[in-house]
MARLUMKOL-620021 format. One record per residue (C-alpha): x, y, z; chain. Coordinates in Angstrom, 2 decimals, always signed. Each point is the difference from the previous one (the first is absolute). Layout:
BEGIN
ATOM      px      py      pz chain
ATOM       X       Y       Z     A
...
This chain:
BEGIN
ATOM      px      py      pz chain
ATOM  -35.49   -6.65   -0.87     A
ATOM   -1.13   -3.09   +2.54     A
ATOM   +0.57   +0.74   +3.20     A
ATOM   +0.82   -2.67   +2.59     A
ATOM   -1.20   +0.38   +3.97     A
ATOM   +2.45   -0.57   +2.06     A
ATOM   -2.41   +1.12   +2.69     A
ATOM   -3.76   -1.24   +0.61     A
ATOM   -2.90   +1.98   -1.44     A
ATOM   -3.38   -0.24   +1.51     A
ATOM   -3.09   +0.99   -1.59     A
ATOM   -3.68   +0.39   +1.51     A
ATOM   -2.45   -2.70   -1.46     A
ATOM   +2.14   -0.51   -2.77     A
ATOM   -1.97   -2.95   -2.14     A
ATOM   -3.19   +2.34   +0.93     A
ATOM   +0.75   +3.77   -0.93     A
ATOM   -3.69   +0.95   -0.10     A
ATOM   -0.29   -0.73   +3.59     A
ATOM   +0.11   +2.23   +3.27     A
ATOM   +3.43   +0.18   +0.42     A
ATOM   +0.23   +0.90   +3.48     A
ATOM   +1.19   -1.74   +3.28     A
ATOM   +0.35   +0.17   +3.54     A
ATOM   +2.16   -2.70   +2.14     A
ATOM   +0.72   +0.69   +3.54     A
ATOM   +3.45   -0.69   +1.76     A
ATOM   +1.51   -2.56   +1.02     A
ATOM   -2.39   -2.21   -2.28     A
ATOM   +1.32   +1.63   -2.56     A
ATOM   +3.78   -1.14   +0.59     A
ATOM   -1.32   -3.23   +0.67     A
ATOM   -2.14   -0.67   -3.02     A
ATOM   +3.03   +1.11   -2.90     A
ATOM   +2.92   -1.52   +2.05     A
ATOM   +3.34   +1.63   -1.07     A
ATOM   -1.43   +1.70   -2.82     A
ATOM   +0.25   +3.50   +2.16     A
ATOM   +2.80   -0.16   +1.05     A
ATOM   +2.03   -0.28   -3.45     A
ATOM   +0.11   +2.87   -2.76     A
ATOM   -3.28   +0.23   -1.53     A
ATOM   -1.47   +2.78   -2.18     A
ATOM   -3.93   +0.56   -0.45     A
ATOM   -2.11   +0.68   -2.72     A
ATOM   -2.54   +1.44   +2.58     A
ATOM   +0.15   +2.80   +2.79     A
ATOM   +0.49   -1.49   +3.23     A
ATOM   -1.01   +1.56   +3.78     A
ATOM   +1.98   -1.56   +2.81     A
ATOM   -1.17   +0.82   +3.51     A
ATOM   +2.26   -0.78   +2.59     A
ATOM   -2.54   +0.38   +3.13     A
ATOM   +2.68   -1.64   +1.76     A
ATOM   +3.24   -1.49   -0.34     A
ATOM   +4.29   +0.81   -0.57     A
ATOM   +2.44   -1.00   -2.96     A
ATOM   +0.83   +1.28   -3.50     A
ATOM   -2.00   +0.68   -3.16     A
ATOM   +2.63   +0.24   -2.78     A
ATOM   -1.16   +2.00   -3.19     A
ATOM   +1.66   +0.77   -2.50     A
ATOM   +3.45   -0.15   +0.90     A
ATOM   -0.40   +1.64   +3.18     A
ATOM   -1.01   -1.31   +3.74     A
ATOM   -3.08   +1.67   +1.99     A
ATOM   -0.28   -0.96   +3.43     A
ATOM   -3.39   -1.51   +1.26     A
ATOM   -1.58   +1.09   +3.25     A
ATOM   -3.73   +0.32   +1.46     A
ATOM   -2.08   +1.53   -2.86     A
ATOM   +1.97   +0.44   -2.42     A
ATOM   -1.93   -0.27   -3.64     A
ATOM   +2.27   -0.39   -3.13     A
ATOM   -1.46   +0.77   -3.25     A
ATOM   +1.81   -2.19   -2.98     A
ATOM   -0.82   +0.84   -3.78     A
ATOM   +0.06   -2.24   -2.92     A
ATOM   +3.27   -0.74   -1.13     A
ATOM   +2.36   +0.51   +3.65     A
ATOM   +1.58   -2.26   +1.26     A
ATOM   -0.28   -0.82   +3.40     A
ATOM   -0.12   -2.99   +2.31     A
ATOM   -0.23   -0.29   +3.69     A
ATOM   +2.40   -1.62   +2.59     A
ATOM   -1.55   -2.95   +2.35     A
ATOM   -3.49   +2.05   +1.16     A
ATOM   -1.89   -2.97   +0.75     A
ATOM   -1.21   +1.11   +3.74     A
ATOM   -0.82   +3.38   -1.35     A
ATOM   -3.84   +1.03   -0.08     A
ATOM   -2.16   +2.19   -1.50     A
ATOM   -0.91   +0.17   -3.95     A
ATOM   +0.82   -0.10   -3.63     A
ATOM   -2.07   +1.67   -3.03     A
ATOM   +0.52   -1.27   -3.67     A
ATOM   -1.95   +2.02   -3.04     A
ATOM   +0.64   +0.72   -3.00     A
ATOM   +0.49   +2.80   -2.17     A
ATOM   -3.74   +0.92   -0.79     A
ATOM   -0.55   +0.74   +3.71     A
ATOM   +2.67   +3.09   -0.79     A
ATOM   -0.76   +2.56   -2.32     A
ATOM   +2.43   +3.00   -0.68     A
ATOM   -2.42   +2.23   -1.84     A
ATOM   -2.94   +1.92   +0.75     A
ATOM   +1.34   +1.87   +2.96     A
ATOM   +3.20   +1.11   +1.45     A
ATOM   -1.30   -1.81   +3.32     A
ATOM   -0.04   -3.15   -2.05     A
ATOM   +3.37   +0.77   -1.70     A
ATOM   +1.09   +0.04   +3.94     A
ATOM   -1.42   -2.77   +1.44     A
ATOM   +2.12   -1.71   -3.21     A
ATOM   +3.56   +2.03   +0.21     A
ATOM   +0.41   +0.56   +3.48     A
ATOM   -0.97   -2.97   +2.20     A
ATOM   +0.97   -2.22   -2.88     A
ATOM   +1.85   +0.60   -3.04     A
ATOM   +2.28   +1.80   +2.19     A
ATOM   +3.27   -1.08   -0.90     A
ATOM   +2.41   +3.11   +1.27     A
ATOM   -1.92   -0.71   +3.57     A
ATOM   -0.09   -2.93   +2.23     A
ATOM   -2.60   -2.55   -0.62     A
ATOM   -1.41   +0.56   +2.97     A
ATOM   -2.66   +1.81   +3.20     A
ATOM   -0.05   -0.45   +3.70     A
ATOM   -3.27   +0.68   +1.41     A
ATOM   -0.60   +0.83   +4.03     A
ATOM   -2.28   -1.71   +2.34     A
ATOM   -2.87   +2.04   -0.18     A
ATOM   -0.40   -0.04   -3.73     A
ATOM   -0.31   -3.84   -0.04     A
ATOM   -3.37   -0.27   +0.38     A
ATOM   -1.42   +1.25   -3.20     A
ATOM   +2.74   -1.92   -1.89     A
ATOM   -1.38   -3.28   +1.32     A
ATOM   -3.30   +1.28   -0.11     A
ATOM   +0.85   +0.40   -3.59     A
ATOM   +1.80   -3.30   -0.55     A
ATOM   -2.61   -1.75   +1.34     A
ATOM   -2.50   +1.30   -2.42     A
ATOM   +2.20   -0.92   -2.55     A
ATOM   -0.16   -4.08   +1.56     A
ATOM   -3.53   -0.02   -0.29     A
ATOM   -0.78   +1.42   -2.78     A
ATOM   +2.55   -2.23   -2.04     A
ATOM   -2.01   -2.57   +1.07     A
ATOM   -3.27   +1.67   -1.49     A
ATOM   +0.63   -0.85   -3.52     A
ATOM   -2.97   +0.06   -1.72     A
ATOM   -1.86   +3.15   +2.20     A
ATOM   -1.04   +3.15   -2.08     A
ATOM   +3.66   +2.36   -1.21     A
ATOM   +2.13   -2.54   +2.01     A
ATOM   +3.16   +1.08   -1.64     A
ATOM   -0.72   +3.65   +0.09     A
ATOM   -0.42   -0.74   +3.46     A
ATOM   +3.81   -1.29   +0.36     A
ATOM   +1.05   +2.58   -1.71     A
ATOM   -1.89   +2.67   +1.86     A
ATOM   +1.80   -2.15   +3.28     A
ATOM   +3.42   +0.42   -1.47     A
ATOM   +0.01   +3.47   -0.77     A
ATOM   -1.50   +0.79   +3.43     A
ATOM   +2.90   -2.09   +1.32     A
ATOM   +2.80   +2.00   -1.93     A
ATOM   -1.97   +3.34   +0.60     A
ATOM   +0.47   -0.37   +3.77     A
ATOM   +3.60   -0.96   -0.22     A
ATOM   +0.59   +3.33   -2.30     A
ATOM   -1.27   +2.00   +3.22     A
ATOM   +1.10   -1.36   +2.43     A
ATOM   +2.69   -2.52   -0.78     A
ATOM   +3.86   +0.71   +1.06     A
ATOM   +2.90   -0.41   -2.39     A
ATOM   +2.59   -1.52   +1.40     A
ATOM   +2.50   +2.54   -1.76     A
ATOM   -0.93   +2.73   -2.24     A
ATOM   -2.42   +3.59   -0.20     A
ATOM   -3.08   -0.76   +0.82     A
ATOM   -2.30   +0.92   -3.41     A
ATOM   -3.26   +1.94   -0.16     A
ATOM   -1.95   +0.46   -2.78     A
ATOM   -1.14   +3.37   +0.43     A
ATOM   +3.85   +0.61   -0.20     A
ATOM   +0.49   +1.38   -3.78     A
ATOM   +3.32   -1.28   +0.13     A
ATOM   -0.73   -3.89   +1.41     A
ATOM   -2.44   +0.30   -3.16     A
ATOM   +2.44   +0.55   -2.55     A
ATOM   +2.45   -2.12   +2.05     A
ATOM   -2.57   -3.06   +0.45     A
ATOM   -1.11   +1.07   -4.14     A
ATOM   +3.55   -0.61   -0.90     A
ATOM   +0.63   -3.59   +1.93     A
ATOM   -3.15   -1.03   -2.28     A
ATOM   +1.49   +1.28   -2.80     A
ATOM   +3.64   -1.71   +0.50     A
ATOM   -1.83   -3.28   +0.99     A
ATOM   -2.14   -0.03   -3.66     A
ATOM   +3.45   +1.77   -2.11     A
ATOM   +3.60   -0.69   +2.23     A
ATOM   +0.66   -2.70   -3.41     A
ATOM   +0.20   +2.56   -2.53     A
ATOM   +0.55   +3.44   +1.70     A
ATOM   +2.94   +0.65   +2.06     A
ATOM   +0.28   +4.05   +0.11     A
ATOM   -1.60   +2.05   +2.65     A
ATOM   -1.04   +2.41   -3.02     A
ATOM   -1.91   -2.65   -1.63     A
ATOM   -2.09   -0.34   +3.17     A
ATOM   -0.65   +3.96   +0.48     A
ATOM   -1.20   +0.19   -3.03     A
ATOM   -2.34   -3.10   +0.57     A
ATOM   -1.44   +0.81   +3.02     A
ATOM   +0.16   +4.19   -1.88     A
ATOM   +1.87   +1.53   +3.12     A
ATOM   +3.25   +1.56   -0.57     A
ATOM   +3.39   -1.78   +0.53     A
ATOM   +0.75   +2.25   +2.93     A
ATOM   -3.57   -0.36   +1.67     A
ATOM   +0.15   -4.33   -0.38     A
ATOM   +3.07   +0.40   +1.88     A
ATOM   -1.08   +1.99   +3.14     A
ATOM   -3.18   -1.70   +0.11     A
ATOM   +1.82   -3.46   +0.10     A
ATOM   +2.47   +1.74   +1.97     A
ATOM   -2.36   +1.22   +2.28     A
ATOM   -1.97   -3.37   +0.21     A
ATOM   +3.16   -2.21   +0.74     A
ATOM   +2.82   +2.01   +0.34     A
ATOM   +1.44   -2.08   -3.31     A
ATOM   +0.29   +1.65   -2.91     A
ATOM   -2.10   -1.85   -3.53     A
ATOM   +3.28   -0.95   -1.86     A
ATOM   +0.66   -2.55   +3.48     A
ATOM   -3.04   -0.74   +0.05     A
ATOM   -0.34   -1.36   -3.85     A
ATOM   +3.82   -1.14   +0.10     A
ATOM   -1.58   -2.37   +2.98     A
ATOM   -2.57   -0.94   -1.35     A
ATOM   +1.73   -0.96   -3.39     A
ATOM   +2.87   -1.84   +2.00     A
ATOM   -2.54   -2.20   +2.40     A
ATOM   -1.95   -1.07   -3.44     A
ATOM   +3.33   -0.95   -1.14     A
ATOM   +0.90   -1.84   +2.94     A
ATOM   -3.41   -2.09   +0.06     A
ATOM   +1.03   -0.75   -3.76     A
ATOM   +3.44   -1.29   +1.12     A
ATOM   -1.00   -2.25   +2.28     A
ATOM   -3.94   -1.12   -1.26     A
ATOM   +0.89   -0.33   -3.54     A
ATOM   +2.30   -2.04   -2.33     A
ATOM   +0.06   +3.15   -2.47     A
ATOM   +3.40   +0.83   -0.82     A
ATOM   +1.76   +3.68   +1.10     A
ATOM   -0.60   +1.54   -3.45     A
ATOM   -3.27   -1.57   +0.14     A
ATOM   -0.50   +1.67   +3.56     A
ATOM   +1.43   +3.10   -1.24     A
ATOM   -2.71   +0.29   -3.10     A
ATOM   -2.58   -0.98   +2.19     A
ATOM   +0.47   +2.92   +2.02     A
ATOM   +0.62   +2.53   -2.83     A
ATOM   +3.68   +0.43   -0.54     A
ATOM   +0.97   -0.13   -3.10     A
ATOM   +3.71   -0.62   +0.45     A
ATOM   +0.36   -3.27   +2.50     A
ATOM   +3.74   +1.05   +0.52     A
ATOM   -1.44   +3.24   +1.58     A
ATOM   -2.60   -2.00   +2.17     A
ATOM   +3.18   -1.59   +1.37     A
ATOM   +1.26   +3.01   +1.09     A
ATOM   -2.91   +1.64   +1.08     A
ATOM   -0.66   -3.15   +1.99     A
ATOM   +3.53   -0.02   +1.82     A
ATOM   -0.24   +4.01   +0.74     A
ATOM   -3.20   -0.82   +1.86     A
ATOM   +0.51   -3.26   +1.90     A
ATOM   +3.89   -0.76   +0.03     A
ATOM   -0.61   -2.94   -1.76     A
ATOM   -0.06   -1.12   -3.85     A
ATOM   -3.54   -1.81   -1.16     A
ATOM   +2.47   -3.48   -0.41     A
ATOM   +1.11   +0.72   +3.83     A
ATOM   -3.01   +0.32   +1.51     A
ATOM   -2.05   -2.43   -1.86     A
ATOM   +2.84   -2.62   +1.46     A
């Protein structure tokens, strides 16, 4: 199946893989150095920071409109969508790295750090930080400016890496949602909650049922849904339904696939029901919104 963007992709040192892979632009340069390219529906192959220090307007991602203010950090995974409206007096500062800088194994502070400032997808894409904790971010990001500039010193990428999770470490403490429960780790429930977003992100293609997923993450049926319940006052069949539906949006509108193509891609083996399950959840048919 070929697929055809109908929306820009942009890739990290693409022509040199084996390179850092990291950057750090401040605002406005930023705006001023790729033109309109913000400001029209884009998708990354790379996680993406933006620090609004200072500035007002509209960050669109996918599908949905977040207000800008003082502060305000966004935190965009590969594959949204998102594009931002005309920003260009805005300050402050905007992180690119890619997926090695990430990992979601090894610790459930890791799987965290992955599934609930990004990855997030039944959340908003976004923290507001206050005055007083401003400091140590910048204290942070500026670390991170010179030592992307110290390419060949001794564990220069660990370094970044050590920067970035520092970075998204502070934001887990003391970061504010701008909807949502606040999530804590020691929290059994977040856990399992946070355990299952990781598991949808790697499995919402091929398993639909909020059984399947108990039985993935070995809780029982009953205890996935208070913990999620608990965690976001959703319940998990929402919260995959969502998930499956966004995905299928994306496809609509990034992809030339066909509907029954869309519909395979995302595990149904009966496009006619993908139809329906697609009207049921967003009023529209696949041809409708797609147009």
């Amino acid at each position: 199946m070929k697929k055809t963007e109908t929306f820009p992709l942009y890739h990290l040192e693409e022509k040199t893989p084996a390179s850092i892979q990291f950057e750090l632009m401040k605002m406005p340069d930023f705006f001023f150095e790729n033109g309109d390219n913000p400001k029209q529906p884009h998708i990354h192959g790379f996680y993406q920071i933006i620090w609004f220090q200072k500035g007002t307007g509209v960050h669109y991602v996918d599908f949905k409109e977040y207000s800008v203010s003082d502060n305000t950090l966004f935190f965009i995974s590969p594959g949204q969508i998102h594009y931002l409206d005309n920003n260009q007096e805005a300050e402050g500062v905007i992180i690119h790295f890619n997926e090695s800088f990430l990992s979601d194994e090894g610790s459930s502070e890791n799987v965290f750090l992955k599934y609930n400032v990004f990855n997030a997808f039944d959340a908003v894409p976004y923290y507001n930080v206050t005055p007083e904790n401003i400091q140590r971010l910048a204290y942070i990001t500026e670390e991170m400016e010179t030592e992307s500039r110290n390419i060949n010193t001794f564990a220069h990428k660990d370094y970044l890496k050590y920067l970035v999770k520092m970075f998204l470490i502070y934001i887990q403490r003391i970061g504010q949602r701008g909807t949502g429960i606040p999530l804590c780790i020691n929290n059994s429930s977040n856990r399992t909650f946070v355990q299952f977003r990781q598991t949808l992100e790697h499995h919402y293609r091929h398993i639909h049922t909020v059984k399947e997923y108990a039985n993935y993450l070995n809780v029982s049926t009953k205890t996935l849904t208070n913990c999620v319940y608990e965690s976001s006052h959703s319940t998990p069949l929402k919260i995959i339904n969502d998930r499956v539906i966004l995905e299928a949006k994306r496809q609509l509108l990034h992809s030339s696939l066909k509907i029954k193509e869309i519909a395979f891609y995302l595990g149904f083996e009966d496009p006619s029901y993908f139809v329906k399950f697609f009207k049921r959840q967003t009023g529209y048919l696949p041809a409708e919104f797609r147009e």
